[in-house]
C-alpha positions as CSV (number, residue, x, y, z in Angstrom):
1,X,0.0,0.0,0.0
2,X,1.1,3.1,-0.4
3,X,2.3,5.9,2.3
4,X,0.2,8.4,0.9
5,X,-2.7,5.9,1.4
6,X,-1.6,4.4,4.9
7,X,-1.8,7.7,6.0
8,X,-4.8,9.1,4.8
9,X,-6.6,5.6,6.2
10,X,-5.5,7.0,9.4
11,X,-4.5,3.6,11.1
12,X,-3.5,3.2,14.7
13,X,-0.1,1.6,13.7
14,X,0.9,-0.3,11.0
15,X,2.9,-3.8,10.6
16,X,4.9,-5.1,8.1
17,X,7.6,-7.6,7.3
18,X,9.9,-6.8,4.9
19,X,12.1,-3.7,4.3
20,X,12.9,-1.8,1.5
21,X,16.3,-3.1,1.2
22,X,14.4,-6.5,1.0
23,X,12.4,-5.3,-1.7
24,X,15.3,-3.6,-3.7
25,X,16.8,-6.7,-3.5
26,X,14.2,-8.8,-5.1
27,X,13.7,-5.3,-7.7
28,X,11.2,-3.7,-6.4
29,X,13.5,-0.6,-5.3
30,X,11.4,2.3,-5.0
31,X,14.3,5.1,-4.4
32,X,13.4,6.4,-7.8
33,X,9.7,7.5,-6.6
34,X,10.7,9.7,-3.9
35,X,13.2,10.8,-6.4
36,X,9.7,11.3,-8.9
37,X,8.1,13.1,-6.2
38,X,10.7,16.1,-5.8
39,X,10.6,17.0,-9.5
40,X,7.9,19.1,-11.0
41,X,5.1,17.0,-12.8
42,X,6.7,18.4,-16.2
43,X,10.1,16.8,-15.3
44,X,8.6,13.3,-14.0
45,X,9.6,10.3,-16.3
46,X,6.0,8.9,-16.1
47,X,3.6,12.0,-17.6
48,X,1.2,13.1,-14.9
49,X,-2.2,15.2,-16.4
50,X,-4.7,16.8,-14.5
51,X,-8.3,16.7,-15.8
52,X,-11.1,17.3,-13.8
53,X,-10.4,18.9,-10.6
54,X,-13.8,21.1,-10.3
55,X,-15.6,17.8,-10.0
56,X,-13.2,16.2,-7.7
57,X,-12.9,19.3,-5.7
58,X,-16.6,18.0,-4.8
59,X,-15.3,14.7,-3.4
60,X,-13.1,16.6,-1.0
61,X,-15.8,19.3,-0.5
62,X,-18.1,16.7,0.6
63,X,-15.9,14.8,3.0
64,X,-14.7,18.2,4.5
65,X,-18.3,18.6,4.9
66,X,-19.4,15.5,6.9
67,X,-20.0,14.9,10.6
């Protein structure tokens, strides 16, 4: 799963097994995404296009919104 997503779940604590190293080692290194994440999304080697933020601006309006 991914960090962003582990976070935003909001768990109490998270377990796990593996490490990254372990993961590099089997390549699935993921050094290059935080590398990915500091450029701009122009510069990225995977092209990244926004398209309909109004309506998902709704999605987040909504959840803001809830009790």
């Amino acid at each position: 799963m991914c960090l962003g997503a582990i976070y935003w779940a909001r768990p109490d604590k998270v377990y796990f097994a593996n490490t990254k190293t372990d993961a590099a080692l089997i390549g699935f290194d993921d050094d290059f995404i935080y590398q990915e994440i500091a450029l701009v999304l122009a510069d990225r080697t995977l092209p990244m296009v926004q398209i309909c933020r109004d309506e998902a601006l709704k999605a987040f309006e909504e959840w803001d919104q809830k009790n």
